[in-house]
DOGU-201683 format. One record per atom (N, C-alpha, C): residue in one letter; x, y, z. Coordinates in steps of 0.2 Angstrom, whole numbers, plus 2048, in hexadecimal, padded with zeros to 3 digits. Each point is the difference from the previous one (the first is absolute). Layout:
AXYZ ...
END
This chain:
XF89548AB6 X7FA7FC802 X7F98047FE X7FC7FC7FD X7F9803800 X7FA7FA7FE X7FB803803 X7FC7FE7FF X7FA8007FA X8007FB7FA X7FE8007FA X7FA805800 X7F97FD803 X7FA7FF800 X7FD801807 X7FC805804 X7FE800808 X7FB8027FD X7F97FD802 X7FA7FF7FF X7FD7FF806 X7F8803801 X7FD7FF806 X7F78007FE X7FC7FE802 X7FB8007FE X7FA802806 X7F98027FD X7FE802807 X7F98027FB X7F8802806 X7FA8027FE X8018077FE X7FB8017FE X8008087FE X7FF803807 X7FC7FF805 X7FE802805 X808802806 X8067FD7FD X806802805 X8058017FB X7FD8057FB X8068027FA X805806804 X7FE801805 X805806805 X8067FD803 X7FF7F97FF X8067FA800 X8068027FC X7FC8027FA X8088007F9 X804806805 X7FD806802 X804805803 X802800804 X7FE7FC807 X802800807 X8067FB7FF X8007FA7FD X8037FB802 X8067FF7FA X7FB7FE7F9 X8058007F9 X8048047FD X7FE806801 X8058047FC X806800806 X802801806 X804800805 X8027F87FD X7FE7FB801 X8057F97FE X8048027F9 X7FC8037FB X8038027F9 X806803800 X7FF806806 X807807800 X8047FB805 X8007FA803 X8067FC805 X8027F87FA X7FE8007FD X8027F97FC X8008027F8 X7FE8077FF X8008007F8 X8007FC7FB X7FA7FC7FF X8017FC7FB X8018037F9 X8007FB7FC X8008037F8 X7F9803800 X7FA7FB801 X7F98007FC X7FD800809 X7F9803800 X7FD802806 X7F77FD7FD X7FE7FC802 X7FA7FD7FE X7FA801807 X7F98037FD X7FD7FE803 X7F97FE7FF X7FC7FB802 X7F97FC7FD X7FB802807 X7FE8037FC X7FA805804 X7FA7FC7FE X7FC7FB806 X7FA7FD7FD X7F9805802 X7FC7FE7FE X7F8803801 X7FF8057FD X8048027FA X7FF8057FD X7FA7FF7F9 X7FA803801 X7FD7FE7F9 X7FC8037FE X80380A801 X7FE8047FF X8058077FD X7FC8047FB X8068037FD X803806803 X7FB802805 X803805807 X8057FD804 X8007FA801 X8067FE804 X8068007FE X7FF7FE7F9 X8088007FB X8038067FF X7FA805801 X803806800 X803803807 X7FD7FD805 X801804807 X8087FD7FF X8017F87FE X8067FB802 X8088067FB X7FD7FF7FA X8028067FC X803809806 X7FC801801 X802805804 X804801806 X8007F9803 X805802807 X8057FB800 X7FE7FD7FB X8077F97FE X8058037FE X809801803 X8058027FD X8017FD7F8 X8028067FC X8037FB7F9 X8027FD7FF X8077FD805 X8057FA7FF X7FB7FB803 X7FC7FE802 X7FD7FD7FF X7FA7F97FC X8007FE801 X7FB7FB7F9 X7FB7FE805 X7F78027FD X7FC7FE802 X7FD7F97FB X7FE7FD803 X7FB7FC7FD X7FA7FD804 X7FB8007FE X7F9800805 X7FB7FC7FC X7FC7FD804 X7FA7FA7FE X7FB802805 X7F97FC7FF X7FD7FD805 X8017FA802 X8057FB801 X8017FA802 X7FB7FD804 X802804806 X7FA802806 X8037F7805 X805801800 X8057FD805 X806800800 X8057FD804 X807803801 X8027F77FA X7FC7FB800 X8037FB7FD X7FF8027FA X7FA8037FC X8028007FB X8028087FB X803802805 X804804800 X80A8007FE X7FF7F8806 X8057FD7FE X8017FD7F9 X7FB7FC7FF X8007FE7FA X8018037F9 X7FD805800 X8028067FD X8078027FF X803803806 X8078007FF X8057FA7FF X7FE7FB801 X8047FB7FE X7FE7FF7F8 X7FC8017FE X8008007F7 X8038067FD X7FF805803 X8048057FE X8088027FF X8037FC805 X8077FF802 X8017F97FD X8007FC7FC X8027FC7FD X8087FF7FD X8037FC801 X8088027FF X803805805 X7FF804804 X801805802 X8017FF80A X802804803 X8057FC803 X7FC809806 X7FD800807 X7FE805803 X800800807 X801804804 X800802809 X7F88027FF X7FA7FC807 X7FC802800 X7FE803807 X7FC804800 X800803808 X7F9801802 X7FF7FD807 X7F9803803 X8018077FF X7F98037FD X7FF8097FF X802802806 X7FF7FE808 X801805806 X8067FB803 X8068007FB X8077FF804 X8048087FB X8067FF806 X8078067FA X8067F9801 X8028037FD X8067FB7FE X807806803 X8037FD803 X808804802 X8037FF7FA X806806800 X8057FE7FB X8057FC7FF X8007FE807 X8077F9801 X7FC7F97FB X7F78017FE X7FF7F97FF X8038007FC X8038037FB X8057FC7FA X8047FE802 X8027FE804 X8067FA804 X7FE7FB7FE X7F9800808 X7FC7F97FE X8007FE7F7 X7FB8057FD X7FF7FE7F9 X8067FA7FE X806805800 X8067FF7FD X8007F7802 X8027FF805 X8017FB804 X7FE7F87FE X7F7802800 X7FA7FB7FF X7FF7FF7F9 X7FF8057FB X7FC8027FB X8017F87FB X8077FD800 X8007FA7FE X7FF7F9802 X7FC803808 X7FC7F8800 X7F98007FE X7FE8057FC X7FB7FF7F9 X7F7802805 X7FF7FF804 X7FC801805 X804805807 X7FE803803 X801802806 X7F8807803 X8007FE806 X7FA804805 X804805805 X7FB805801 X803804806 X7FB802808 X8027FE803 X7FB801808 X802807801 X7FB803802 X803807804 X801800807 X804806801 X805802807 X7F97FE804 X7FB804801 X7F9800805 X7FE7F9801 X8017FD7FE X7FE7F77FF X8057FE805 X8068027FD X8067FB802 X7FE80280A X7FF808800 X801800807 X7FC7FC803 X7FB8007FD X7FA7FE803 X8017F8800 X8067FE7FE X8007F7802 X8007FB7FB X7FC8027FA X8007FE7F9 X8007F9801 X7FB7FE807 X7FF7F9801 X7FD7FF7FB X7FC7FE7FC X7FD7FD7F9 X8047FE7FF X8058047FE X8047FE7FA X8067FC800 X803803808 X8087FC802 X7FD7F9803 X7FB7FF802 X7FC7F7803 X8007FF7FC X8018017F6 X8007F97FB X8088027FC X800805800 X8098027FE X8047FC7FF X807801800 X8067FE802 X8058057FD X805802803 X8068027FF X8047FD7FA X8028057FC X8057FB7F9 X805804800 X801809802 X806801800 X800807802 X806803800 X802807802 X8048047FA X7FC8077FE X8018037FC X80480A805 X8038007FF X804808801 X7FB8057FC X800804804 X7FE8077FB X806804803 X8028087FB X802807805 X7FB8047FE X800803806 X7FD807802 X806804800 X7FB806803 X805807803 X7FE800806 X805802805 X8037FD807 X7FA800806 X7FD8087FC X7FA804804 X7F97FA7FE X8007FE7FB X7FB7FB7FE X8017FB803 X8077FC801 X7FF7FA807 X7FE800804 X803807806 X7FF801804 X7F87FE801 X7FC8047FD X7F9800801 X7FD7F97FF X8037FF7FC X7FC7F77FD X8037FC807 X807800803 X8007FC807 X7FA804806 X7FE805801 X7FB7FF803 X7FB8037FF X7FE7FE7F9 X7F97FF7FF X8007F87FE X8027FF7FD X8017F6800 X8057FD803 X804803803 X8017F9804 X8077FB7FD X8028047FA X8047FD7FD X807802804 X8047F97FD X807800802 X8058027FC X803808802 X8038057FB X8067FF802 X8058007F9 X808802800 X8028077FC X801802802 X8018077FC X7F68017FE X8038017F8 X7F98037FD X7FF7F77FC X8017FC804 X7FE7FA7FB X7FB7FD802 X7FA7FF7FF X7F97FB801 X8017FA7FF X7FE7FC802 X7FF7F7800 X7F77FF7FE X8017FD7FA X7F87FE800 X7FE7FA7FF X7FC7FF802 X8007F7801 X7FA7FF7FB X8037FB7FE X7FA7FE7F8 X7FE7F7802 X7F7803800 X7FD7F8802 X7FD7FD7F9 X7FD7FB803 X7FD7FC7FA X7F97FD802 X7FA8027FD X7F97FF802 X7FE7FA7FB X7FD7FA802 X7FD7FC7FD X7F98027FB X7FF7FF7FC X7FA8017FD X7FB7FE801 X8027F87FE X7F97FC801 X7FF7FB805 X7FA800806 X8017FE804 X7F97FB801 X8027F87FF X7FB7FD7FE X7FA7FE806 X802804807 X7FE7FE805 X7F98017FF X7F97FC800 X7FB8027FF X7FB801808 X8037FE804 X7FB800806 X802804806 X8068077FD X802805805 X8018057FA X7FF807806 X7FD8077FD X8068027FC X8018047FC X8028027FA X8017FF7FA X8048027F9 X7FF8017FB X8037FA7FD X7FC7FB7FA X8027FC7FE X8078037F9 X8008047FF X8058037FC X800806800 X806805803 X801807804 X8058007FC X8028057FD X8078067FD X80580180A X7FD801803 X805804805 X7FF806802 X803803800 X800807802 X8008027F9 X7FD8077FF X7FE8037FA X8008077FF X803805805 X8008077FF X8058007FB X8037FE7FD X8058017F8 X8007F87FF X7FF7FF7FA X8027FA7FB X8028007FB X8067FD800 X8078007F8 X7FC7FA7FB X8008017FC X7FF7FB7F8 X8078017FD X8057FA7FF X8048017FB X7FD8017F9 X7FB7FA801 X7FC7FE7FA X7F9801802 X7FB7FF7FB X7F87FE802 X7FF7FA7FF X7FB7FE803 X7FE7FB7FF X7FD7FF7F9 X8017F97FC X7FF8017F9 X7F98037FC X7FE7FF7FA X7FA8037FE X7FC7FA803 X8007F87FE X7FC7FB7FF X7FF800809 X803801805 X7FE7FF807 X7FC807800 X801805801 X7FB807801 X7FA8017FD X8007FA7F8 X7FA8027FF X7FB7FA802 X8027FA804 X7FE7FB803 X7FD804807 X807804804 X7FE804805 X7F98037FE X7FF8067FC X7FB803800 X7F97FC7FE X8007FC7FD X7FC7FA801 X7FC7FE805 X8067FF805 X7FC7FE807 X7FE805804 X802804800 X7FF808803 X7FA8037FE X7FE7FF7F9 X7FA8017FD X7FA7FC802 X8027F9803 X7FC7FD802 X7FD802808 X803803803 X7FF803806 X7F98067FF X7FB800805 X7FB8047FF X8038077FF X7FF8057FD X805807800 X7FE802808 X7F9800804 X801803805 X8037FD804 X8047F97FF X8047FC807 X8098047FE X8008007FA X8078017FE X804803807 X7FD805801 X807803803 X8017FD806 X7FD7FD803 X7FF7FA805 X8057FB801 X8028017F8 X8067F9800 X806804800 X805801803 X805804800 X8068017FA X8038037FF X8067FF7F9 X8037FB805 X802801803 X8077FC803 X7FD7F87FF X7FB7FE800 X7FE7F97FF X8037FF7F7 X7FC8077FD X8027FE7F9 X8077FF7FD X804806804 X8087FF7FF X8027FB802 X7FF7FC807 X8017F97FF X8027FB7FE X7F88007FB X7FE7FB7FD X8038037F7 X8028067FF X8068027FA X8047FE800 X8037FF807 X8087FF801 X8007F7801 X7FD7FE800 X7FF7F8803 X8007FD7F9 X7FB8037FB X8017FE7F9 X8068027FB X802803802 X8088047FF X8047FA801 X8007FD804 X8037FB803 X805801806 X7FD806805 X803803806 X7FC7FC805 X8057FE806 X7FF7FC805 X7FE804807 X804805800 X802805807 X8028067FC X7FE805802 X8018087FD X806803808 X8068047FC X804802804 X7FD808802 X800801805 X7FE807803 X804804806 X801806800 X803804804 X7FC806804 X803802803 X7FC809804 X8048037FC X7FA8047FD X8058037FD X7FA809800 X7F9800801 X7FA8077FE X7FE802804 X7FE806800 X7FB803807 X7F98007FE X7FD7FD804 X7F87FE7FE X7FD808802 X7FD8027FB X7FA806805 X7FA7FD7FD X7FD7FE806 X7F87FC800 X7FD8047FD X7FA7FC7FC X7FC8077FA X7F9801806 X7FF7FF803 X7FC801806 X7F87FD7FD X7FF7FE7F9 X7FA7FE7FD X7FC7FA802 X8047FD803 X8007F7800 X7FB7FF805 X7FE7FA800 X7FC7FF808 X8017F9802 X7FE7FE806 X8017F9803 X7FA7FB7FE X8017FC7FB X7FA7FB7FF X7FC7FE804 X7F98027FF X7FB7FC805 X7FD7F87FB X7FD7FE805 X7FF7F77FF X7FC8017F8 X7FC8037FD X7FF8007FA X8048007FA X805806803 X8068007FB X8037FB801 X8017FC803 X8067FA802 X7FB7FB7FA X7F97FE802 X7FC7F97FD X8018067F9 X7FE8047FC X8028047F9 X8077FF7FE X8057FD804 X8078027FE X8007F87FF X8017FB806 X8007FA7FC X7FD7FC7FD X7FA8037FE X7FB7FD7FA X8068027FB X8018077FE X8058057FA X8067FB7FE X8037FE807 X8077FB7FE X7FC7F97FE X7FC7FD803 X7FC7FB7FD X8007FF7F9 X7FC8067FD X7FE8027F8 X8087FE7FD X805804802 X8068027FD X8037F87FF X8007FE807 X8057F7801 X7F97FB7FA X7FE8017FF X7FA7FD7FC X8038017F8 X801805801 X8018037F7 X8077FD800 X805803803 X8087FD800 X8007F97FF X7FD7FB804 X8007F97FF X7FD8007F8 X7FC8047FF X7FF7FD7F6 X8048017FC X803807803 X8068057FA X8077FB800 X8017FE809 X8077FD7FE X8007F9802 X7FB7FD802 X8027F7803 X8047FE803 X801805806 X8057FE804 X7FE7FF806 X8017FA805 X7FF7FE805 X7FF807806 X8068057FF X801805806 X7FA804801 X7FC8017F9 X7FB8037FF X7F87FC802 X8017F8801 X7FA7FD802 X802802807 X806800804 X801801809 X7FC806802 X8038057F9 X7FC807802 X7F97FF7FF X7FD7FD7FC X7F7800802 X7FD7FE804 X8057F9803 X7FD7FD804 X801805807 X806803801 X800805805 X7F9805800 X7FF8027FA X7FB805802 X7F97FD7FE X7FF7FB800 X7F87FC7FE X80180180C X8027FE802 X8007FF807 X800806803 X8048057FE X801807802 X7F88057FF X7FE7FD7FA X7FA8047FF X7FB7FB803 X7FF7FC802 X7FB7FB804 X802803809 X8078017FF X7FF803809 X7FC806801 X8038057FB X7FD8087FF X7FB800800 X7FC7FE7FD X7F77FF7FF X7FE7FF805 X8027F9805 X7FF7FF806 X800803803 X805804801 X802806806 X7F8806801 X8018007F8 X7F98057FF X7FC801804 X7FE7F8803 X7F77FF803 X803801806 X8067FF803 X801804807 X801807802 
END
């Protein structure tokens, strides 16, 4: 068992990620090839610093993208034909997931939630889910043990039960809160394949249409989505399977940032409806033309 390709992507400004988080997931799943796409880089000091505390086994690649979507987009033209595990920079991976890998890796798409989430209820995501099946893992006895009380799980000797759900993508509901096309859970996501060249360069297209300062505003998981949706994926399968360590950077969007954020997906559902003519992508504009006219309003209160 192994893992082909484990790539992870992040700003220059949380590169202490590759050490804290990455190299640890590397030394428990050993893949062949260790990838990582370092954006915000557009200075030859920094190449040098990344150079200096980046292990050798290692692959660095860096841009100024100056978002996580076109970030993605990046690595999805890079990985063409090629088949890759992708990781939020602040999760680690256990070594048991090559079970999971093992298990999933042939239903061509797969997502992973972390333990922290799960404890925590992982209402988001089990309210649109559904159950599709049960997968086995083993451990080592002393490893169950701990896994039945810290999760809760139902142990026979050293054998884990993991239950594999399935999350809707695209959700045409336009008059209640959420995303009109959501990947899922997102701290790991498996590519059999990529999405083709003529979809990602349609993708970056519409992402280009996006003001650069709203970009980050629009999430990857809307973009994976809407990758996986043109793939022709219905429902992405997912497991618990990472341990999340919060990169403590992030903040709680105030009313500005929300009316900036729905204009951003505006732009993007705007662009999509030219790039591909499809219905799913008029529901999304029409979602966010309403979303950015609420936000705006909110403003003057």
């Amino acid at each position: 068992m192994m893992i082909d390709r484990l790539v992870t992507y992040l700003p220059f400004n949380r590169i202490h990620e590759v050490l804290e988080y990455f190299e640890p997931s590397i030394q428990n799943v050993q893949p062949k090839e260790a990838i990582i796409y370092v954006d915000n880089v557009f200075h030859p000091k920094q190449l040098e610093i990344l150079n200096k505390i980046i292990p050798e086994n290692i692959k660095i690649r860096y841009g100024n993208w100056r978002s996580r979507d076109m970030t993605w987009i990046q690595m999805f033209e890079d990985m063409q034909g090629s088949d890759a595990l992708f990781m939020d920079s602040d999760n680690v991976i256990d070594p048991w997931f090559l079970q999971i890998h093992e298990q999933l890796k042939e239903m061509g798409i797969y997502s992973v939630l972390d333990f922290e989430e799960w404890q925590r209820g992982a209402k988001v995501f089990l309210a649109k889910s559904r159950k599709i099946k049960t997968i086995e893992i083993t451990v080592e006895s002393i490893v169950a043990e701990q896994y039945y009380y810290q999760h809760q799980f139902h142990i026979e000797e050293s054998t884990i039960p993991i239950e594999v759900y399935s999350f809707p993508i695209y959700d045409p509901t336009v008059h209640r809160g959420g995303n009109v096309f959501f990947i899922g859970p997102k701290q790991l996501i498996y590519f059999k394949k990529m999405p083709d060249y003529e979809i990602v360069e349609k993708l970056k297209k519409a992402v280009e249409a996006i003001p650069p300062e709203f970009r980050n505003l629009v999430s990857d998981e809307t973009l994976l989505g809407i990758a996986a949706y043109l793939m022709g994926y219905r429902e992405i399968p997912w497991v618990v399977g990472s341990h999340h360590h919060q990169h403590g950077s992030g903040f709680v969007q105030s009313k500005p940032a929300k009316a900036i954020g729905a204009s951003g997906h505006l732009y993007f559902a705007k662009a999509l409806s030219k790039e591909f003519k499809m219905k799913e992508f008029s529901v999304y504009k029409q979602k966010y033309m309403l979303s950015t006219l609420k936000n705006a309003l909110n403003l003057l209160h």
